[in-house]
N, C-alpha and C positions, 0 to 999 in steps of 0.2 A: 744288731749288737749295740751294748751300752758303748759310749765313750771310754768307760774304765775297761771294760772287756778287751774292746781296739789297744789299751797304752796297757793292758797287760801282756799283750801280745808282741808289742813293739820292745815292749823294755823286758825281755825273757831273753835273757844273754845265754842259756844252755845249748847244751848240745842239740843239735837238731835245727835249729834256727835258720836254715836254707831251706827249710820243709814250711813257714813263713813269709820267708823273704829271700829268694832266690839269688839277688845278690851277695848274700853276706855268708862265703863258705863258712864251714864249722873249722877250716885249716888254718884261714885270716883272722880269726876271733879271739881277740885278748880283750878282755877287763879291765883294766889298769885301778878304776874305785866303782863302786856301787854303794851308791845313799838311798835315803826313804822317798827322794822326789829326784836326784839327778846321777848321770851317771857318767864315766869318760871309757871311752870300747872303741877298739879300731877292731874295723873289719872289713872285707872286702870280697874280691875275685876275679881270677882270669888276669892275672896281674895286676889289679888296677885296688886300690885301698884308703883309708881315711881313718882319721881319728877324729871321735863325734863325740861334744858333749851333747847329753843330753837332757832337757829341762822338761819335766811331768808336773812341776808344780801348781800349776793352773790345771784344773781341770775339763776347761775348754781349748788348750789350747797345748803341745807339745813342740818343742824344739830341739831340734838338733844344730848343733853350730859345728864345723869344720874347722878342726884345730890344728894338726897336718894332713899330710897330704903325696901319696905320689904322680895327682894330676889336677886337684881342683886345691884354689887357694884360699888362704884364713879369711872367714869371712863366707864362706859358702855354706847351703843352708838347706834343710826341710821343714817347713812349717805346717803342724796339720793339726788344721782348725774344725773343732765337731760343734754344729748346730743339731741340738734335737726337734723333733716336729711334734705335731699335736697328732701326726697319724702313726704315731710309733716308731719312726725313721729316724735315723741319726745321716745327717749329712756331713760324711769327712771330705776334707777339700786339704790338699796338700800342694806345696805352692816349693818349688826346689831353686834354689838360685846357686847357680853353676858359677863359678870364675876360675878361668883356666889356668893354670900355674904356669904351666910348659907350651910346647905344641903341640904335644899328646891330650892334655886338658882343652884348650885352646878347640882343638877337632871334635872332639867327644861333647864338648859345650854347643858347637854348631851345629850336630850332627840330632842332640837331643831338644834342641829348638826346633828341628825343622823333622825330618823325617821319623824322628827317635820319638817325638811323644808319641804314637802308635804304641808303641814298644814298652814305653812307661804307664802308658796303660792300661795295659796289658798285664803286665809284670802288678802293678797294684790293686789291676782285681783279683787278680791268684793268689795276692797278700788277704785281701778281704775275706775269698774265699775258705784259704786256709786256716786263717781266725774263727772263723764263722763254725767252721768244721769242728776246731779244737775246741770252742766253747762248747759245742753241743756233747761232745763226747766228755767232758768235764759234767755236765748237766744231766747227762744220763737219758737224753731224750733227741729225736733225732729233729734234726732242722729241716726246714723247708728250703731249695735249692733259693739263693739270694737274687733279689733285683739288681742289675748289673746297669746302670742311666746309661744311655750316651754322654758320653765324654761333652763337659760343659764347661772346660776352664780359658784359661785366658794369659797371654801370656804376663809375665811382671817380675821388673827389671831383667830381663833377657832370659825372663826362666819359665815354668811349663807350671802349670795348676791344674792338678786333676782331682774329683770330685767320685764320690761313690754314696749312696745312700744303703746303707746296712741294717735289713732288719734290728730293732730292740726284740728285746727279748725279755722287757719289765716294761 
């Protein structure tokens, strides 16, 4: 997929949007604004929730900042940076920095350094996935099942980077 494909997918606040990103129920989901490059959306699940701005206006590059919070503090973040390749590839690298409000935070931040990135990504190729899916069904043409790397990230400032390379599809 394009980069624009990928920050179409992330910034589609409607209904349905756990069918993208598993985390974010359809029941946690409020809007609070929606502009032409940023957005402010609390959503969550399973108890746990956040209020994210969100910054699209670089085209390389997407941010979500942590504005509240019932476990991770101001200041907590998802960065997902797309390099394209010369063989068609878009490499998205998403780099999450956790800082734990509570002890509930606090655990959940330990938990997703250490044994939890598995988990996370996991959870963000079934995000790829299901981008990749929706695009094709948008496009009227069926996709080829996607390249899935080993997990190549690293940690930074106490948080987890995960990487995926997703078909283009131009």
């Amino acid at each position: 997929m394009t980069p624009g494909q990928f920050v179409a997918g992330l910034t589609d606040f409607g209904p349905g949007r756990s069918k993208l990103f598993g985390n974010s129920a359809d029941e946690y989901l409020k809007v609070h604004y929606l502009g032409r490059s940023e957005a402010d959306v609390t959503e969550g699940s399973e108890g746990t929730w956040e209020r994210l701005y969100y910054d699209w206006s670089d085209p390389n590059c997407v941010v979500l900042t942590t504005i509240d919070s019932n476990v991770w503090d101001y200041g907590s973040s998802y960065t997902y940076t797309f390099t394209r390749r010369l063989s068609g590839t878009t490499d998205i690298e998403v780099v999450l920095v956790r800082k734990g409000r509570n002890c509930k935070g606090r655990a959940l931040g330990l938990v997703l350094r250490t044994i939890g990135r598995h988990v996370l990504q996991r959870a963000f190729d079934k995000s790829i996935k299901a981008i990749e899916a929706r695009n094709s069904k948008l496009e009227n043409h069926k996709a080829e099942p996607p390249h899935i790397p080993e997990f190549r990230g690293l940690p930074i400032q106490c948080a987890c980077a995960l990487t995926n390379n997703a078909e283009a599809n131009s």
